[in-house]
C-alpha positions in Angstrom: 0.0 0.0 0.0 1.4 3.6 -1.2 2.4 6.0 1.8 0.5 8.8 2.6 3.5 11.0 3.6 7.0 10.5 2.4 10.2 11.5 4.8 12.8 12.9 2.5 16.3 12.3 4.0 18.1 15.3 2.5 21.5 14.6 1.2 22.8 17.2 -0.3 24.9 19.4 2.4 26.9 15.5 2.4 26.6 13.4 -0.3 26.0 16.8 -2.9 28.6 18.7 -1.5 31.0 16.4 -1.5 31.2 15.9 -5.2 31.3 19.6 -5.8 34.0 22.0 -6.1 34.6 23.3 -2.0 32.5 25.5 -0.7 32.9 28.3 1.9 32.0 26.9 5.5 29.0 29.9 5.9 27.0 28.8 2.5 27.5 25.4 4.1 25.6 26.4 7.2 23.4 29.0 5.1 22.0 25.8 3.2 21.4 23.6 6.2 19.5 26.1 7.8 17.5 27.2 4.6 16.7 23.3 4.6 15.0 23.1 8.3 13.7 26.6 7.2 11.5 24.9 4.5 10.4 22.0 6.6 12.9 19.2 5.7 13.6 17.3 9.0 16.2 14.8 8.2 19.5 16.4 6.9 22.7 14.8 6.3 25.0 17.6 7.8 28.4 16.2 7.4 31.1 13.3 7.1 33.4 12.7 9.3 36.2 11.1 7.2 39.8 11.7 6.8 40.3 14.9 4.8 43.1 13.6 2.6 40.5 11.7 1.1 37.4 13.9 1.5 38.8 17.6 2.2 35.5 19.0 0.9 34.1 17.3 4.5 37.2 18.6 6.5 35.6 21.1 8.3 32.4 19.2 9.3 32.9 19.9 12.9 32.8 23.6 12.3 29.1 22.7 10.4 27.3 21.0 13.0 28.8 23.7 15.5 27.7 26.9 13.6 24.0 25.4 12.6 20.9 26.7 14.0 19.4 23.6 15.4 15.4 23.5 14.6 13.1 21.3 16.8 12.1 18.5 15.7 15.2 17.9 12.7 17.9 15.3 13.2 21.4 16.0 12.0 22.9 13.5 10.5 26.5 12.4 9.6 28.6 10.0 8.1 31.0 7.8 10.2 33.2 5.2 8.9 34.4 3.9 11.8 35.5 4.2 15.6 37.7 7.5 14.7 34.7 9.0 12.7 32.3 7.9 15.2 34.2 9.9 17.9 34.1 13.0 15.5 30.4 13.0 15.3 29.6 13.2 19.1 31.7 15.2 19.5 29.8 17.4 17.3 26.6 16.4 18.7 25.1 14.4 16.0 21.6 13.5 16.1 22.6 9.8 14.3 25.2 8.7 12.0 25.6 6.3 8.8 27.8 3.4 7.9 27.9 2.4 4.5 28.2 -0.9 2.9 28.3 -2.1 -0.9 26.5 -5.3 -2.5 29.1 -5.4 -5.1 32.6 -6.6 -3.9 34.6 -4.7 -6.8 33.6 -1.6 -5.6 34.1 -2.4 -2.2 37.5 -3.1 -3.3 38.3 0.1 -5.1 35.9 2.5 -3.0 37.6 1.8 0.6 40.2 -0.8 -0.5 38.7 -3.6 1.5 36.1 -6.8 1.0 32.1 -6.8 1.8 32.8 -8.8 4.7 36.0 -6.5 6.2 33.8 -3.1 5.7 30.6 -5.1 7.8 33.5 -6.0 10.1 34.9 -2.5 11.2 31.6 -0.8 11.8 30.5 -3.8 14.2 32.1 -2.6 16.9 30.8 1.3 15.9 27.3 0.4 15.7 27.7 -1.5 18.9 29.4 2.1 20.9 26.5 3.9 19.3 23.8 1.5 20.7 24.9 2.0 24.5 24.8 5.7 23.5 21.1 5.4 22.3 22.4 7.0 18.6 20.9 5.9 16.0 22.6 4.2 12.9 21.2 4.3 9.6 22.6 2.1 6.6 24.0 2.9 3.2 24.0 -0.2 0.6 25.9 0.9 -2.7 25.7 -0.5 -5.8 22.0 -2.2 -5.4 20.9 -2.2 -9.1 24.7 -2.2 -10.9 28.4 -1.5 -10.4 30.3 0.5 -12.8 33.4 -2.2 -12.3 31.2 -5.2 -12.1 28.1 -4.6 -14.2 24.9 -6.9 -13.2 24.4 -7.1 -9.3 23.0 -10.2 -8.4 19.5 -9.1 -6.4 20.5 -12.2 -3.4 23.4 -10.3 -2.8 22.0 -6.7 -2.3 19.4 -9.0 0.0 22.6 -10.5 1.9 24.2 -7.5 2.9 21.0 -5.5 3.9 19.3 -7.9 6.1 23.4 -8.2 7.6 22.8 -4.4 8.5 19.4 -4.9 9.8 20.4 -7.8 12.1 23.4 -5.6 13.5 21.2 -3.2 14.3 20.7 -0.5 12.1 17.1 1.3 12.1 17.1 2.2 8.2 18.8 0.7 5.2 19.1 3.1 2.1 19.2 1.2 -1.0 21.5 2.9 -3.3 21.5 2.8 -7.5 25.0 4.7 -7.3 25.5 5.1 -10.8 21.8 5.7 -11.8 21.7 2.6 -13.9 18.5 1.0 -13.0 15.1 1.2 -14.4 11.6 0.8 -12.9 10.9 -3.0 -13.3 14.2 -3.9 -11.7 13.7 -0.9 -8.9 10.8 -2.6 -7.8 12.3 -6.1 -8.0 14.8 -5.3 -6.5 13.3 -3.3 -3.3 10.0 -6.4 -3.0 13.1 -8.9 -2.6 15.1 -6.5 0.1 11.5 -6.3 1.9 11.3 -10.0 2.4 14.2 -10.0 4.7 14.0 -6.4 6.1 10.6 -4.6 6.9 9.8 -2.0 4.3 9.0 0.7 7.1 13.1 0.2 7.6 14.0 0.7 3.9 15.4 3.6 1.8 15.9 4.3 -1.4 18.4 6.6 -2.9 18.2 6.6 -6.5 21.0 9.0 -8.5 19.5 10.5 -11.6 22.6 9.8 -14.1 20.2 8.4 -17.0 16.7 10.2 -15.8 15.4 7.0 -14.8 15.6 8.4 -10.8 11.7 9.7 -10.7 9.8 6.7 -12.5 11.5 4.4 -10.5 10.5 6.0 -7.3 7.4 6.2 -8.6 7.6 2.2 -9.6 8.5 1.4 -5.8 6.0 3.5 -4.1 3.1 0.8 -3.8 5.7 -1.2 -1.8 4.9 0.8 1.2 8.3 2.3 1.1 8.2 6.1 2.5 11.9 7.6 2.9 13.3 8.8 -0.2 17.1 10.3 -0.6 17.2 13.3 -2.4 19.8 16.5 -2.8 18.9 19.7 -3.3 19.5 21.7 -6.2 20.8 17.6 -7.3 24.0 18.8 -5.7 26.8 16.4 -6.8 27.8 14.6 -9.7 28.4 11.1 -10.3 31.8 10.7 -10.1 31.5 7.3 -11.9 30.0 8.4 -15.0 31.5 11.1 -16.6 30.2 14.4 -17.4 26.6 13.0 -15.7 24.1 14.4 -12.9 24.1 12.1 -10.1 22.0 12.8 -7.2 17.6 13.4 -8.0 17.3 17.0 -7.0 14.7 17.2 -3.7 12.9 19.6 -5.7 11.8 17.7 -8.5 10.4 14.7 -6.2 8.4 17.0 -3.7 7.0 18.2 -6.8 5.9 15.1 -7.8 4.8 13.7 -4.6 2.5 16.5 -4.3 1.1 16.6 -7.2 0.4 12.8 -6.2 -1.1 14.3 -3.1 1.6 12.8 -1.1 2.7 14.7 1.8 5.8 15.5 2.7 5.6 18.7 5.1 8.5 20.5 3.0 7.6 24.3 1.4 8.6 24.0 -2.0 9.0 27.5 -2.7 12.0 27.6 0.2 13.6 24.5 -0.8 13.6 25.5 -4.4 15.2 28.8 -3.0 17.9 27.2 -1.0 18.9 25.3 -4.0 19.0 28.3 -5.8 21.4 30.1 -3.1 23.8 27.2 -3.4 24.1 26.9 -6.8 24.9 30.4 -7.0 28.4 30.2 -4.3 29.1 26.9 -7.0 28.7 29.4 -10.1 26.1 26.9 -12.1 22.4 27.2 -11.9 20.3 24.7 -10.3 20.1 21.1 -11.3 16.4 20.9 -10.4 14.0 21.4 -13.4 11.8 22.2 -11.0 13.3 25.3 -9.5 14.2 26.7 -12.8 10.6 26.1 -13.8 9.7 28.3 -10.9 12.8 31.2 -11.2 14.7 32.1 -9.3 13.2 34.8 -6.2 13.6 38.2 -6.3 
């Protein structure tokens, strides 16, 4: 049965920004607080990863610490392991993520170790978090093709998702990471996960690399499935597919939900503006077609 009302788990001050030129540290904050401003009340805020790999996250600490924190909206970030973890209470994070991948090759080349060896190093994270009472969400990479592998067997993105669920984690986001999928094998793909793992503790995050990112949302929705990843402005590229978009832009699925009469409790008008401030510090208009359909504000 469809949801009424879809959580959007807003991804672009993280994943977006991360494949994007660097930013100055106030638009940083300027955007997450335009977000909460227009009603979004999950935002991934920052990663705390080492900056020789990831300097566009190096200052994350200084994000969660000059935020405006709005009731009722959980900060998220991205912790790789114990070190990362450390970094993110420090900062006061409201939960953080771990990320896994169902194909092994990128595994591999991603963050040079196996399936098995990444599930490995967060066990002992997701277990700290847990006598904190922080909550852990999931990434799964890779869920409907690899750009090393190809074809991702659907049993495998099963395996590794139900390993994350058992461990502990409240929500598993089901990633296409190089936009390859299509609607049929969406679906597929999410009914099979949704055997092993309760759909109310599924996610998808669907990048937008071949424009198939809206129609299969739209494909999944009678699952029951009601959180959705999505980037504002579709901050950041895919950094596996030259030249292409990569993340659906928030914009352009709140428009659609509500024009489905789905609700979603997000302003429209404000997010498209906060995409629109943020593509203007990256020199590029907005990668929503929706928010250049409405303008830009005054």
């Amino acid at each position: 049965m469809r949801a009424k009302q879809i959580s959007l788990f807003e991804v672009g001050a993280r994943d977006g920004l991360q494949n994007e030129r660097a930013v100055p540290l106030e638009a940083k904050i300027a955007l997450i607080n335009a977000l909460a401003e227009a009603g979004v009340k999950r935002i991934e805020t920052g990663s705390f990863v080492s900056p020789k790999w990831v300097p566009q996250m190096a200052d994350s600490q200084a994000v969660f610490a000059g935020i405006t924190r709005h009731t009722g909206v959980r900060y998220s970030a991205l912790t790789p392991n114990m070190q990362g973890l450390a970094g993110a209470i420090d900062a006061r994070a409201d939960e953080v993520a771990v990320f896994a991948s169902a194909s092994e090759a990128f595994s591999q080349r991603n963050i040079n170790c196996s399936i098995e060896e990444s599930i490995e190093r967060f066990i002992p994270l997701i277990d700290k978090a847990k006598q904190l009472n922080l909550p852990v969400r999931g990434y799964v990479s890779c869920t409907l093709g690899c750009p090393y592998e190809g074809e991702i067997a659907v049993s495998e993105v099963v395996r590794v998702s139900e390993i994350l669920y058992k461990l502990g984690v409240y929500e598993i986001s089901l990633g296409d990471t190089i936009g390859i999928g299509t609607p049929d094998k969406a679906r597929n793909m999410l009914k099979a996960v949704a055997e092993k793992v309760p759909v109310e503790q599924l996610a998808l995050h669907f990048h937008d690399t071949r424009g198939q990112a809206l129609a299969n949302i739209l494909a999944c929705l009678d699952t029951g499935v009601s959180t959705i990843d999505t980037s504002v402005a579709g901050l950041g590229g895919c950094p596996y597919a030259k030249g292409a978009s990569g993340n659906l832009a928030s914009e352009d699925l709140v428009y659609m939900l509500h024009g489905m009469g789905i609700e979603t409790g997000i302003d429209l008008l404000k997010l498209a503006h906060a995409g629109h401030e943020i593509s203007r510090v990256l020199g590029r208009p907005s990668g929503s077609k929706v928010a250049l359909a409405l303008g830009k504000p005054e």
